[in-house]
LOZA-736753 format. One record per atom (N, C-alpha, C): z negated, y negated, x; residue in one letter. Coordinates in steps of 0.1 Angstrom, whole numbers, plus 5000, padded with zeros to 4 digits. Example, Ala and Ser with C-alpha at 12.3 -4.5 7.8 and 13.67 -1.06 7.14 Angstrom:
# LOZA-736753
492250575132A492250455123A492250335132A492950225128S492950115137S492150005129S
***
This chain:
# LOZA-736753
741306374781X740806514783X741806614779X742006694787X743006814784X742306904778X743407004767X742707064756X742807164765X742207324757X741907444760X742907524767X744207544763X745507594766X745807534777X745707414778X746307324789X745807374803X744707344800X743507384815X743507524819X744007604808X744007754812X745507754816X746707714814X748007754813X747907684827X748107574832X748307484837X747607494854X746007544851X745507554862X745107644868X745207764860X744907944864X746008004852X747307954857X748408024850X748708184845X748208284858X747908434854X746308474850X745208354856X744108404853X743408424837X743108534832X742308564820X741008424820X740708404807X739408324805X738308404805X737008354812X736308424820X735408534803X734708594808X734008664796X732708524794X733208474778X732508404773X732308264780X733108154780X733008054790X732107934779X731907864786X730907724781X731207724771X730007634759X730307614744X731507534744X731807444752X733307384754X734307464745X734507564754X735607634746X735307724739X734007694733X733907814718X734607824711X735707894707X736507924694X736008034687X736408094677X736508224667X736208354676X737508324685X737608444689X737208444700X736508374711X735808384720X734208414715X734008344705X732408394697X732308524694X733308584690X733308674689X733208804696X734208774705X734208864722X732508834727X731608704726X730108724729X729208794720X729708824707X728808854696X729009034705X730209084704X730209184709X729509264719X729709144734X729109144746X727309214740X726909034732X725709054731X725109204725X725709234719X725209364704X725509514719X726609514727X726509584739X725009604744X724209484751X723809444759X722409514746X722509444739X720809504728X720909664730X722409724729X722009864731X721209924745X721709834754X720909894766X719609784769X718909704763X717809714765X717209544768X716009494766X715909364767X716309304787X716409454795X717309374805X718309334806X718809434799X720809394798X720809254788X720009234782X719909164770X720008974784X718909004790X718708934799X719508864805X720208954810X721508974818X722308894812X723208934801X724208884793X723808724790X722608704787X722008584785X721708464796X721808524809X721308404818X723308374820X724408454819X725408354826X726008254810X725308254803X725508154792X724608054793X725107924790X724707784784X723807804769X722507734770X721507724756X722607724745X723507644744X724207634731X725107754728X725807804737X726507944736X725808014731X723908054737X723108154731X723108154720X723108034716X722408014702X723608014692X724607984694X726008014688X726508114682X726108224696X726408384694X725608474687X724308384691X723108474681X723208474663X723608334663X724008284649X725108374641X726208384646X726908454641X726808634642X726008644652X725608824652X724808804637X724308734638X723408734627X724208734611X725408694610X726108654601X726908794600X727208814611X728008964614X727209124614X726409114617X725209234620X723509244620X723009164604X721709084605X720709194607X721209314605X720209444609X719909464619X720609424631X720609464642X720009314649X720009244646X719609144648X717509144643X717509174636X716309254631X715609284638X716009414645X716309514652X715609464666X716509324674X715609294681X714809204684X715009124673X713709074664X711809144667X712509264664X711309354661X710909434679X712209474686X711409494701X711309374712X712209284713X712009194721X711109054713X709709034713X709208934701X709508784713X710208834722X710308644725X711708594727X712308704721X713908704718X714508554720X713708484708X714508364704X714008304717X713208264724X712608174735X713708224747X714608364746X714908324761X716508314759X716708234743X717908114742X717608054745X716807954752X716407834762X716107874770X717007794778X717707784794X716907724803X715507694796X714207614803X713207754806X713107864797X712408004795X713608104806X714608094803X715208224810X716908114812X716908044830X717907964834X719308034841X719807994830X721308074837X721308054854X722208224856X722908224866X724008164873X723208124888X724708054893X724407914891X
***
């Protein structure tokens, strides 16, 4: 199996890595570019929320929620308190990614 660099250098030489790709290539700093995404997406609303949510994998969700949570637990609270089925549409059985 080819590592992370490899597959990005090698096979989309000029192309960027996409916004937030499979838990595969979860690093630091891609978790982080989704923690962002996501905390975006709560500002505009449990659609955008939705949104942001269906082009991720169950484990990405739950990855990025984890660390918002570590990073921003107020806000995380936050939608805790308006969306109550928040956690349920981290599973990809409740709300199935796009594509």
């Amino acid at each position: 199996m080819r590592n992370k660099e490899e597959i990005c250098t090698s096979s989309f030489p000029s192309a960027p890595l996409p916004p937030c790709p499979s838990a595969l290539f979860t690093d630091r700093i891609t978790l982080l570019h989704c923690v962002e995404i996501l905390r975006s997406g709560i500002s505009r609303g449990v659609d955008a929320i939705k949104g942001i949510l269906k082009r991720w994998t169950g484990d990405l969700r739950w990855e990025t929620v984890l660390e918002l949570e570590a990073i921003a637990a107020n806000e995380l609270r936050r939608v805790e308190a308006q969306v109550p089925e928040f956690y349920a549409l981290l599973s990809e059985e409740v709300l199935p990614m796009e594509g």
